[in-house]
N, C-alpha and C positions, 0 to 999 in steps of 0.2 A: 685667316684660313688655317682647318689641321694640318695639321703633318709638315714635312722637310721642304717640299712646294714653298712656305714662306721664309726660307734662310736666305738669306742675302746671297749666299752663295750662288743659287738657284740661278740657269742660262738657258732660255726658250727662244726656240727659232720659229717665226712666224713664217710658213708658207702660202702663197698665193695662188688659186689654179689661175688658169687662162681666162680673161672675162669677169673673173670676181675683183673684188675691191673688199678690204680690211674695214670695218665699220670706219667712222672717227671716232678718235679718242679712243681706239680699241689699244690699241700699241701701249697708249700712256698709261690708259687704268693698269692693263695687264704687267708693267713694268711696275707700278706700286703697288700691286699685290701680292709680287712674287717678291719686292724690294730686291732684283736681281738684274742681267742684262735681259733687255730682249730684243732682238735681232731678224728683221726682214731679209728673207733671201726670195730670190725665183728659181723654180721649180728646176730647171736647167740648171742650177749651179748648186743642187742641193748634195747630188755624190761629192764634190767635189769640197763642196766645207764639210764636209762630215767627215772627210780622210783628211783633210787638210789641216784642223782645228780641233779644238779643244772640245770634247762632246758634251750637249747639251744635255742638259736634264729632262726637258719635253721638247716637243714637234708638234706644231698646230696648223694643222692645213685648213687653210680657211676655203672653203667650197671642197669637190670632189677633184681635185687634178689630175692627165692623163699621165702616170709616170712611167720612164721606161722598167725593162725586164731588169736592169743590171742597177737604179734606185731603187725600184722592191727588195730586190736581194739586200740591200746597206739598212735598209731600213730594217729589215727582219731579223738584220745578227747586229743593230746596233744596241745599245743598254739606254737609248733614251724612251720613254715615255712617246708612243704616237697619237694622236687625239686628233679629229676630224670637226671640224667646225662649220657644217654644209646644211642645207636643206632637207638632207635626204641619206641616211644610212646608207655606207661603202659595201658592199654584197659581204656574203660569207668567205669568197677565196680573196676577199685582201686580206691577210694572214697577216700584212705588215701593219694593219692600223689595231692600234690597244683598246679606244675608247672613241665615243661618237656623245655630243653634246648636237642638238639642233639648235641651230641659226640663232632661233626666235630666243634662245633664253640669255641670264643674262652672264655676265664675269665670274660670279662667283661657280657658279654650277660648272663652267667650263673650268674652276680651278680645281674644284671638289674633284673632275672627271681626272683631271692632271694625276691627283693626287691616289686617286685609287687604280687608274692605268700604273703609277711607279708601284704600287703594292698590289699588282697583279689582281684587283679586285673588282675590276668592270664587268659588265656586264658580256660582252664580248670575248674578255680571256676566259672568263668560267665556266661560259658554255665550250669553249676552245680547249678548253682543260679537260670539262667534262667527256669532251669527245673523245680525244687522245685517250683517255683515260679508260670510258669503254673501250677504243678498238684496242688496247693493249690489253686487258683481260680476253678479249674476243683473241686475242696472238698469243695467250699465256697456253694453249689449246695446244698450237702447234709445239711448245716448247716442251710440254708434258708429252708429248708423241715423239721424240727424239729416243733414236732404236740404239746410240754411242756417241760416246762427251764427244765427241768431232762432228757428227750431227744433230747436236744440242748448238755448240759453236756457231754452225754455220745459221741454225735457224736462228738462232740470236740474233745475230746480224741483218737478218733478214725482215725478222719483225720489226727490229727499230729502226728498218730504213722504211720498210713501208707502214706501219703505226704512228709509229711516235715521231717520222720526218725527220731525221736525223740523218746527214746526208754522209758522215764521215762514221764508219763504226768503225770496231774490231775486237776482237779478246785474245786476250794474251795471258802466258800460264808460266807461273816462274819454276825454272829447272835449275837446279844447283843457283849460281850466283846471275842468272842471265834471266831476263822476260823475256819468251817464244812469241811470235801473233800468231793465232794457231787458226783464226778466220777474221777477214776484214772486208770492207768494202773493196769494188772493183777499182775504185776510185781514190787508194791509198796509196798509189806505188811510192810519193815521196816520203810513206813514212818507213821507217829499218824495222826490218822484220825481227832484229835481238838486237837487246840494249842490256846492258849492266844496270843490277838492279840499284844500285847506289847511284846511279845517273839517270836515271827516269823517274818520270811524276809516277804512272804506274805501278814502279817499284817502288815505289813511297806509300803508294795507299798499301800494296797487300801487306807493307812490312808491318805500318801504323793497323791496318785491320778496319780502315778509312776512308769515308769517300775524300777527293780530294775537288775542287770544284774551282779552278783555273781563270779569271778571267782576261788575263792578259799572258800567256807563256815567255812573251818576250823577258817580264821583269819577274819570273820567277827563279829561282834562286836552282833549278836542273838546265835552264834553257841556254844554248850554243848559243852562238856568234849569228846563226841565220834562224832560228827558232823564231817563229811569231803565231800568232791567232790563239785561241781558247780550248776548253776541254774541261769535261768530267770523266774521272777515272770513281768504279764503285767497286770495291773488293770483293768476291764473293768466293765462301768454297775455303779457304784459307788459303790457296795459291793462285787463285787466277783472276782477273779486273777485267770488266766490261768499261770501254771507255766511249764517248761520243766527241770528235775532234770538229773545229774548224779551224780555218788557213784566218779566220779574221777574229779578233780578239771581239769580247762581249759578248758572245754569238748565243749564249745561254744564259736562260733567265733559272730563277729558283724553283719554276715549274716543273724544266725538261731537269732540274735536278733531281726532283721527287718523282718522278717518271722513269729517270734512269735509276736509281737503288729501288724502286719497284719490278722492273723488269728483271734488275741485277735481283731481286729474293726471288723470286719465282726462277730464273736459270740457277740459281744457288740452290734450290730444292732440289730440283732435276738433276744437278751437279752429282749432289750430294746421293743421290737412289741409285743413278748411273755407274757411281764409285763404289757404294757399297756391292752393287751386283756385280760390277768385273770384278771387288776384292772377293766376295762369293765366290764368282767361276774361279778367278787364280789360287784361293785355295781349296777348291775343291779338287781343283785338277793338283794343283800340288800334292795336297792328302793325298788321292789315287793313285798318282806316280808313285811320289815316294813310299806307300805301302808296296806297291806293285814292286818297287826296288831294294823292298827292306827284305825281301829272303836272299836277294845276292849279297847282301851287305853280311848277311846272317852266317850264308855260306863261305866266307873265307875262311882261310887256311892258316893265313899267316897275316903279322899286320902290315907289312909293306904290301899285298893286296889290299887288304881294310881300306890303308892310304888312299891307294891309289881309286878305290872304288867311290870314297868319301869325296874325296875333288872332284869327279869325274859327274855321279850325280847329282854334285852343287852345281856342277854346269849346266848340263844337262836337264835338270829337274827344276832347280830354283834359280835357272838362267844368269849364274854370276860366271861372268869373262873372265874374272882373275880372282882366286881360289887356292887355298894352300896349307899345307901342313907342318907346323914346327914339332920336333921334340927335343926336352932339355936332356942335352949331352954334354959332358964335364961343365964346364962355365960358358956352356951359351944355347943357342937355337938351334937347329939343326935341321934345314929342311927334307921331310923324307916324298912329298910327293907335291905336286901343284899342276894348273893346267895354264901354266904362265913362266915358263922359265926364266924371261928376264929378271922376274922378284930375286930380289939377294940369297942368296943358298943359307946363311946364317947372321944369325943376330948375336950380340953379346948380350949376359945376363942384364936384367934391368932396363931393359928396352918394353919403352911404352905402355901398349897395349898387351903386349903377348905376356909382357912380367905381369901386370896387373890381374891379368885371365889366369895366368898357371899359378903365381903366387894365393889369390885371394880366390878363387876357384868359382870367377864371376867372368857372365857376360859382359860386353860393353855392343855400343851404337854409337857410333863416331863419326859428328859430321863433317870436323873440319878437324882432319890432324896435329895442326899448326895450332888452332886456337884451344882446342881443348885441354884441359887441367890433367891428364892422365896420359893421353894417346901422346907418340910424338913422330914428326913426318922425321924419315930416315935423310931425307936431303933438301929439306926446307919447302917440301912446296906442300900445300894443300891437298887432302885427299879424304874419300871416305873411307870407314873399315867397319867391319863386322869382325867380334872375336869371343871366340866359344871355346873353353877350354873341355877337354875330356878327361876323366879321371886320371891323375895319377902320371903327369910330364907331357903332357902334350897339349898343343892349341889348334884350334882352326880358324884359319882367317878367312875373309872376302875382302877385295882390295878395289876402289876405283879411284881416278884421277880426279871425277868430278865430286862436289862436296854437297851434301845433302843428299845421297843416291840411297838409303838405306833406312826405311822404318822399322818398325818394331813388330809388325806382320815379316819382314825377311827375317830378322834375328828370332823370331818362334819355330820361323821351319829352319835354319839353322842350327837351332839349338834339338831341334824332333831329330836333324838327319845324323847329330852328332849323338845322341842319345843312343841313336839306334848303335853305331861306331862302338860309342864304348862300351855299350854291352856287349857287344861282339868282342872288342878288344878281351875284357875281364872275364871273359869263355876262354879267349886264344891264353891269356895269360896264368891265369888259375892253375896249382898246382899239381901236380898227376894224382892225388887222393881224388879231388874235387874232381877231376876229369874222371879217372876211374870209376865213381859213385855214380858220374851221370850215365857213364858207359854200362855199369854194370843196369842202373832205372830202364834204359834203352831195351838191352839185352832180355831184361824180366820179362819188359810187356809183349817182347818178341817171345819169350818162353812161353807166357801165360798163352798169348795167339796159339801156338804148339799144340797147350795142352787144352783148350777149347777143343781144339778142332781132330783131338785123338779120339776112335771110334773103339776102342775097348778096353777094359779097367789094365789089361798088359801093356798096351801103349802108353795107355799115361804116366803108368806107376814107372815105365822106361823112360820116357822122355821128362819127370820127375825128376830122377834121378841123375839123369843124364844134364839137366839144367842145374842143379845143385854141383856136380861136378865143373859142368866148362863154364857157367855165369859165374856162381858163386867161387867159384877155387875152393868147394870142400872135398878135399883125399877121402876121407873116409865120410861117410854117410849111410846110413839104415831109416829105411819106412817101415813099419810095421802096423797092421792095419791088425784092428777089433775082428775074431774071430767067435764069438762064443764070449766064455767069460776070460779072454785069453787075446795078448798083442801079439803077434805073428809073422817077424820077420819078412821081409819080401825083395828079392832082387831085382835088377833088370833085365833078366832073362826069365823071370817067370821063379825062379830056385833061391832058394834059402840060401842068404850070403856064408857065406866062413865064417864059423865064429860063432855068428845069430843063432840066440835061441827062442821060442817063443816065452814071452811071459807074463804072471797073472796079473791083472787091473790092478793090484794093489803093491805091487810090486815095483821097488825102487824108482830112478826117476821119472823113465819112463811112464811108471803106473802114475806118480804123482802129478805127472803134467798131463794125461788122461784125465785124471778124475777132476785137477784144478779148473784145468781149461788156459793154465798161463802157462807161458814159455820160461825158462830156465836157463839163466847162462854162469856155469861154472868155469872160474877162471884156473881153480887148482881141483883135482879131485878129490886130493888130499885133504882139503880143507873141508869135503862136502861129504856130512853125513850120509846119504841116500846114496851116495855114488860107488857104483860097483863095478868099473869098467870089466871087459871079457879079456882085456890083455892089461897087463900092466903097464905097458909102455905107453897108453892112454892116458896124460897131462889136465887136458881140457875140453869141455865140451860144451853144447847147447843142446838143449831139449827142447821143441813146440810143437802144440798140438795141431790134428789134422783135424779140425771140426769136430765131431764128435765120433770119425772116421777113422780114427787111430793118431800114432805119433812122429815124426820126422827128430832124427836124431843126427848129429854131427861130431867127432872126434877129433884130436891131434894129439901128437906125441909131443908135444913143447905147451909149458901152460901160458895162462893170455893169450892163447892164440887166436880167441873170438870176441868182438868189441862188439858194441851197442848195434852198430850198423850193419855188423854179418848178421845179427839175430833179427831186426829188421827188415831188414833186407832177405831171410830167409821167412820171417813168418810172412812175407807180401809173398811168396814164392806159393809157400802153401793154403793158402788163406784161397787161392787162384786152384791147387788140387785141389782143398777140400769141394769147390764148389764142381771140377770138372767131373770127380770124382763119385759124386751123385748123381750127376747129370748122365755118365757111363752106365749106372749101375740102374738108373732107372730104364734108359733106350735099352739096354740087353735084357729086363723084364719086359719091356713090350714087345722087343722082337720076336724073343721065347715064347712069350704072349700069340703072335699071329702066328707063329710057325706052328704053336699047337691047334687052332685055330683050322689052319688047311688041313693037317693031315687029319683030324677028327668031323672031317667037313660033313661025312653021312650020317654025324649023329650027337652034333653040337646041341648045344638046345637054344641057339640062334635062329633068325629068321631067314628061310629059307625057301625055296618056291623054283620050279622048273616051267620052263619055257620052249618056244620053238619059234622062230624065225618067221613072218610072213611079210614078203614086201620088206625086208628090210628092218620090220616092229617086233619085240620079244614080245609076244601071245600067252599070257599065262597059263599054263598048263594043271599047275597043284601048287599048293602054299601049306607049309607046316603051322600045328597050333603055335609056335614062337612069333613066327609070321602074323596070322592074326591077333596074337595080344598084341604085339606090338607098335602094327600098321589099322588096325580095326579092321580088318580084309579078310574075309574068306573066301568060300567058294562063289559067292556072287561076283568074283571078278573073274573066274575064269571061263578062260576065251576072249580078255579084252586085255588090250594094250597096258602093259604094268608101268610104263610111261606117264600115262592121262592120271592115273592114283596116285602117285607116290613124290613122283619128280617134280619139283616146283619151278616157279617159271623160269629165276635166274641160271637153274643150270639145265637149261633144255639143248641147247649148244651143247653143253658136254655129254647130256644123253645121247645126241646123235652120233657125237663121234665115237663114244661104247661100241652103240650099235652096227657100225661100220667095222669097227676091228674087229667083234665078234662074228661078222657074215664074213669076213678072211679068215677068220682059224685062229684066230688070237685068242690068249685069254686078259683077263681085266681082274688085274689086283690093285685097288685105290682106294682114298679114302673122299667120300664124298657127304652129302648133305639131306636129307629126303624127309619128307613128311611122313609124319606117325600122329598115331591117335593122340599122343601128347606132344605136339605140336616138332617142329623143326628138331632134329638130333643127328649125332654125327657117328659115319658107321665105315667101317673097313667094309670095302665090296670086293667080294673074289668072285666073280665069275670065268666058271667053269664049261669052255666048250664040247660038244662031244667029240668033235674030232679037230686036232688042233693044225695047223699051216693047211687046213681044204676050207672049201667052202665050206660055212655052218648050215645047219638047218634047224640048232636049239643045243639047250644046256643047262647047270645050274649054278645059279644065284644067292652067294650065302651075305647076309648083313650081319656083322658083329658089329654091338653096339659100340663105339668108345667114344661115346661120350666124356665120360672121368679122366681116361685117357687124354685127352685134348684137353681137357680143363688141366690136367696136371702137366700137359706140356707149355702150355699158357702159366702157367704157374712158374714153371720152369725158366721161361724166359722170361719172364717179369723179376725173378732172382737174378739170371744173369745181369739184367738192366742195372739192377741194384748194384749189383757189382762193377759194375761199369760207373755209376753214380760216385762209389764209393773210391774208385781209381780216382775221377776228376776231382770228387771232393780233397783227397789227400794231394795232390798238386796244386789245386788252388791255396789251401789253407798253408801247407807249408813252405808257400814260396815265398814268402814276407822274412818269417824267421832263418829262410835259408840266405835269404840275399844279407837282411842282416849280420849273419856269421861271416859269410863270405868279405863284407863290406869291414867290420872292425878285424877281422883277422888278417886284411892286409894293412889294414893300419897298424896293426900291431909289428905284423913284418919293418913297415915303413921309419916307424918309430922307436922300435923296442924296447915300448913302454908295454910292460906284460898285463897290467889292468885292464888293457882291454880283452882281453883273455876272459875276462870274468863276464863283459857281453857276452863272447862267444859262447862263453859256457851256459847261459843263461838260454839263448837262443839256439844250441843243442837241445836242451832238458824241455823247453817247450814243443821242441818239433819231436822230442821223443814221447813225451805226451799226449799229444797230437797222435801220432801212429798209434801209442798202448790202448788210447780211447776209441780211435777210429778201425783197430783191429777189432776191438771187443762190439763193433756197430756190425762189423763183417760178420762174426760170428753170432751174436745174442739176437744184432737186429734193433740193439738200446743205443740210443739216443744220448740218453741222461741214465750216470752213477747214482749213487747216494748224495742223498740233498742234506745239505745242512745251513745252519743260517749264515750271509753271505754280506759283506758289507758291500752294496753296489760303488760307492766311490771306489776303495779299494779295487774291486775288479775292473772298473774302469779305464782308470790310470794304469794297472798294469796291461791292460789291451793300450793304449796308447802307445806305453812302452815300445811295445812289440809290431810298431805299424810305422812306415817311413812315413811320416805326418809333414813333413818339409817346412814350411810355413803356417801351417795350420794351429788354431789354438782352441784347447781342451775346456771347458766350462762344465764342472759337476758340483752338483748340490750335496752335500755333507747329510749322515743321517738318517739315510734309507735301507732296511737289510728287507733280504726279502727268503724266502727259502729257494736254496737252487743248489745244480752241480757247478761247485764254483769254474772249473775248469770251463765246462759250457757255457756258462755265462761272461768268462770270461774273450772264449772265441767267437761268441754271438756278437761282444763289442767289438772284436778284431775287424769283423766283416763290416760292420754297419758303421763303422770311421773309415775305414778302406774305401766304404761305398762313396764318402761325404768326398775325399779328397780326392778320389777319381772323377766325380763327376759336380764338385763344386766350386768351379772356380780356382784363381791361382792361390789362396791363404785365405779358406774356412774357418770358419770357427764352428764349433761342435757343442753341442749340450748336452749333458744329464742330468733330467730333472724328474721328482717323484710328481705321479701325480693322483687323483683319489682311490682309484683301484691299480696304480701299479706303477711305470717308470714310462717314461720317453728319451726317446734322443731325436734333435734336432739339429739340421745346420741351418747358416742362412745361404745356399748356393743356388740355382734358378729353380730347384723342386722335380716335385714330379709331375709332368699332366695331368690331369686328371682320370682324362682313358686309361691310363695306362698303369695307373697305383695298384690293382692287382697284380695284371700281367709281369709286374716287373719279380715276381716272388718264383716265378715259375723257372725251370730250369734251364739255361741256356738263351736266357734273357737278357742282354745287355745293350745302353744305351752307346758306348763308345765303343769305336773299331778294334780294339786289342783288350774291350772286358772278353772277362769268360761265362756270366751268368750264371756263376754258380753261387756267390756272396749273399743274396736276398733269401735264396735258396735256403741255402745252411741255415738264415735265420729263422726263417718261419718253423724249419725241420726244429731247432733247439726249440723255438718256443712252444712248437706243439708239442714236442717232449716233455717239458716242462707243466702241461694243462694250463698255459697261457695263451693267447690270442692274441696276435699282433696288425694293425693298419697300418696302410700308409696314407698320409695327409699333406694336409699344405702345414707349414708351421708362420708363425707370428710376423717373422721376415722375408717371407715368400717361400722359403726355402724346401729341404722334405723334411718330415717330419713323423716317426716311427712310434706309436702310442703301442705297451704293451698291458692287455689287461687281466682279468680277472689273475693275479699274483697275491703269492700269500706272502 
């Protein structure tokens, strides 16, 4: 016969029912077939060898026998072989019989049956398999409809006590060094709800990644002094096992194994969706707090606030109980703030974690103190740590007792919250220069608000000057504005300063920074031809232009007394009159404009037409020839409602209300919208009551057209915009090169190595740059200088340079020149690697490569949508919480400057990918 059935080893218990009788010679064949023992029992004494004795390999009931409740049970969780030897197949709910041979056939068929009942292969188990097997995809339903991993747990349980018949469940989810049961049957109390993972079978499979499949607990190598019966433990999730227990050893076949790691993948999906969406909501809700708590963090004063704010949010926000702040003072640690007092006030140098983070200026994730190569437990026990150092002597830790409590989603938002800390710190700490420049950038945009919002060329030119005085700290200063062919002194009281004379366009520096257009900064006067101070005791000065508006000048009695950044700093001052400047000089020509306007009202050559009141309706009376070219209206309209003609639908609401003030005595000076023979135009309306605070009875009606008027004030505030454009542009672009300087100049403090001086200096000269170009956008409205031919590697690499790249790496193709403003081109890559590593992952790698009509850059970071590859070029576009949207911006402005075309696409590795074409 096949299979193991004929090893001598092989022991088959012959049972009897009531009434039947064993063929003859059935016992003997069956013994020389199996060449094994076989052994006659009665039905009555069958529990009782089966726990007694050594288990058989089969069970052969010969006929149908009535057994009790508590032989079904022994039979169903024993590991022998059951085979029915009757007349007549045992129904579907004896669960306990494997296989059925009828009567009539002969030994061998009844071994065959043996043999495929031990390899699960009858005809009986496979529909039995089959079944279970549906109803557990029919339960896999309810486990995809779990609303949290706790009621995932429980319907686990659920299904495989009612699916798969599995009388014992549970799931358990390992927590630091201990398995939790986090849902079990009702009928588990004797098993412990937490076991040490090194002492459980459980804790065996999740550590191995394993199902583990038990068929005697007593002789396995975790089981106690009282431990007995079977079990499959199936990992899923990488911390938690689905297990099926019994109190009786063998109790599972290799079916309910492949049942149970089927049900354990399907809870292991679900696990896993569940997880990802509460890690979703935790940091979503993290992101929003902690943005929400990054302007208090922004706002401190000093850094023992910073401290104490940083603990207090890691509490609060990313829910760690013990939290805390070292910084290195003389030879050691020095706690300055924590929301855990018991933690030790200080450490000596070279302790653990905290050396490791301040020395090598690196995170760590620490899950056992004790055991890891770096971290060290201050008094031998086990613990977790999180540890983020901040720039420049200080750390931050999170601390628990239990080990394993800390992934690398907590050490990301500890590392965001300390991020936020030490930029805050490196504000509080920064020099009074650095503070003063930003104080002074503050102060500007508050002046320039000032001089927006000044309503005549004497206001400005006061509060001009008056912001040159208290912003900038200049003692002496002169404005002198274009008169004729003549610069023209002007104070703040309206009077020629002391001194000031006016003078001609061509005339010393003044005239030369006129006609230049550039700004001038003399550090000796002495040294400077042009220069003709009106007192001697004038050293040094700066000269810049006011648009094409006149010139702002500045003096001192001591020379160098003005650097790169007074003159910066003063041409952003005026650059903001020039524009207000125009803006005054235009509102006071239209104001002059309607005031001439009313008083010439009986003989403007405006459209014009008198009325009188009826009901409420102005009734046309008479209309002038102005009136009719204008409106195509003559005399066929009078005596009818000048409402039904002119007034179009949207503003009939505002006619009525006219006509209301004018029946009280009111009169009506506005500007509104009305239909004309040439369709829609905009007109200043003065109407004129006859008699004004009485009742009306009629009046007249003058339309001045200003149309151009509103087109030029539309104009006007599409400049301002620009201006406004050109504000955010100069913040965005120079905040790379500024942090830059700021970042090697305290290194250079740190170390008083003066080389890095030469950063700084580099990273000055580019932000002066930056401003000299982005002035000349203020005033010209040019984009792009003089083009010459341009090596793109070259410009590439030094935008590289110039950009905190962190991890990122640069890929340019050698070879390519193309014509451009190299400057531009060079700030065009600043932005478009700025974009890659803002928005590509943690360590991008970036391209430049030529291609048939021009260059690309590429990264490989997630891309851009595809909805959205325009959109993102637009201004104040940005994909992350703290972009500013102005990066894609600048570039497409440079490239359209340039008479090139720029896309955005997918690139080769998913990533985005910037095609620039038509380049020469």
């Amino acid at each position: 016969m096949p299979g193991s059935v004929a090893e001598p080893s092989i022991a088959v218990l012959v049972v009897t029912a009531a009434d039947e009788t064993v063929p003859d010679g059935f016992v003997d064949t069956l013994a020389d077939a199996v060449d094994g023992e076989v052994e006659i029992v009665e039905t009555d004494a069958l529990a009782e060898r089966l726990r007694g004795g050594r288990c058989p390999t089969a069970i052969v009931f010969v006929g149908d026998p009535s057994l009790s409740e508590g032989v079904r049970d022994t039979l169903s969780t024993t590991a022998a072989a059951v085979v029915v030897y009757a007349g007549r197949e045992p129904d579907a709910e004896s669960t306990h019989v494997d296989g059925y041979v009828e009567r009539a056939a002969d030994i061998d068929r009844l071994l065959t049956e043996i043999d495929r009942a031990r390899a699960g292969e009858t005809r009986r188990q496979l529909r039995a398999a089959r079944r279970r097997m549906t109803e557990l995809h029919a339960g896999t339903a309810d486990i995809a409809a779990a609303e949290d991993v706790q009621d995932l747990f429980e319907r686990t349980v659920e299904v495989a006590e009612r699916v798969l018949s599995f009388d014992h469940c549970s799931v358990v989810v390992r927590e630091g060094d201990t398995m939790v049961a986090r849902a079990r049957s009702a009928n588990v109390d004797w098993l412990r709800e937490r076991v040490p993972v090194a002492e459980s079978i459980s804790g065996r499979a999740v550590s191995r990644g394993e199902t583990i499949h038990v068929d005697d607990v007593a002789a396995h190598e975790t089981a106690g002094d009282e431990t007995q019966g079977s079990g499959i433990s199936v990992p899923f999730g990488g911390d938690a096992v689905f297990q099926t227990i019994s109190r009786t050893p063998y109790a599972f076949d290799e079916t309910d194994r492949e049942l149970a790691e089927l049900l354990a993948t399907h809870v292991g999906q679900a696990y896993e969706r569940l997880r990802t969406q509460a890690d979703l909501t935790r940091r979503e809700r993290v992101m929003t707090e902690l943005h929400e708590a990054a302007p208090r963090i922004v706002d401190a004063e000093t850094e023992e606030e910073l401290y104490d704010l940083t603990v207090e949010i890691a509490r609060r926000v990313l829910q760690f109980d013990h939290s805390c702040v070292y910084v290195v003072e003389d030879d050691g640690f020095r706690m300055r703030a924590t929301t855990d007092p018991s933690l030790p006030a200080t450490f000596d140098r070279g302790f653990g974690a905290l050396e490791h983070s301040y020395a090598e200026g690196e995170s760590l994730v620490v899950d056992d103190t004790v055991e890891h190569e770096i971290a060290t437990s201050r008094d031998g026990e086990p613990r977790s740590v999180i540890s983020v150092p901040f720039a420049d002597g200080a750390v931050f830790q999170a601390v628990t007792d239990e080990t394993g409590s800390f992934d690398e989603r907590d050490l990301e938002f500890a590392e965001l919250l300390v991020s936020y800390a030490t930029v805050t710190r490196e504000r509080i700490r920064s020099e009074a220069a650095l503070r003063d420049a930003r104080e002074t950038t503050e102060r500007l945009h508050v002046a320039a608000t000032e001089l927006s919002a000044a309503e005549s060329e004497d206001a400005l030119i006061r509060r001009a000057i008056e912001a040159a005085s208290d912003v900038l700290s200049f003692d002496k200063s002169t404005l002198s504005l274009r008169r004729g062919d003549t610069l023209v002194p002007v104070g703040a009281d309206g009077t020629r300063p002391d001194g000031a004379r006016p003078m001609d366009l061509d005339e010393g520096v003044a005239g030369k920074t006129y006609r230049s257009g550039e700004s001038v900064l003399i550090h000796d006067v002495d040294d400077h031809g042009d220069a003709e101070p009106v007192r001697r005791e004038y050293r040094s000065a700066i000269s810049i232009p006011v648009g094409d508006l006149g010139v702002f000048q500045a003096v001192a009695t001591e020379p160098s007394a003005f650097d790169r950044d007074d003159l910066s700093h003063a041409e952003l001052l005026m650059a903001h009159v020039a524009v207000s400047l125009a803006r005054t000089r235009t509102q006071a020509d239209l104001r002059a404009e309607r005031d001439r306007l009313s008083a010439l009202f009986e003989n403007v050559p405006d459209a014009a037409l008198s009325f009188e009141l009826v009901d409420g309706e102005p009734i046309v009376k008479a209309v002038n020839s102005a009136f009719e070219d204008t409106f195509g209206f003559g005399e066929e309209i009078v005596g009818e409602p000048i409402d039904d003609h002119i007034v179009p639908e949207e503003a009939e609401s505002e006619a009525g209300t006219f006509n209301e003030r004018l029946a009280n005595g009111e009169s009506i000076r506005d500007e509104v919208r009305r239909m004309t023979a040439d369709g829609m135009r905009d007109f200043l309306l003065y109407v004129v009551p006859l008699e004004l605070d009485a009742e009306n009875v009629g009046g007249y009606a003058i339309y001045s057209d200003i149309s151009e008027r509103k087109e030029r004030e539309r104009a006007l505030r599409r400049q301002n915009e620009r201006l406004d454009e050109f504000a955010s542009v100069v913040s965005h672009d120079l905040r790379n090169p500024l942090s830059v300087a700021e970042g090697y100049l305290e290194l250079a403090r740190e170390t008083g190595d003066v080389e890095h001086l030469a950063t700084v200096s580099d990273a000055v000269e580019r932000m002066r740059a930056l401003v000299d170009d982005l002035l000349r956008l203020a005033r010209e409205g040019r984009v792009v200088g003089d083009t010459e031919p341009v090596d793109v590697a070259v410009a590439a690499r030094a935008a590289w340079g110039s950009v905190d790249t962190g991890d990122a790496t640069l890929e340019v193709e050698d070879g390519l020149v193309v014509e451009a403003d190299e400057d531009r081109l060079r700030e065009l890559f600043e932005n478009l690697f700025r974009n890659s590593i803002e928005h590509g992952g943690s360590a991008p790698t970036v391209r430049v490569e030529a291609t048939p009509t021009g260059f690309a850059v590429a990264d490989d970071g997630p891309g851009i949508p595809a909805d959205r590859r325009e959109e993102v070029f637009e201004v104040g576009i940005s994909t992350v919480e703290d972009g500013t949207g102005f990066g894609l911006a600048i570039v497409r402005r440079i490239a359209e400057a340039h008479g090139w075309s720029v896309t955005a696409t997918a690139g080769e590795d998913g990533g985005a990918r910037f095609e620039f074409d038509e380049v020469e």
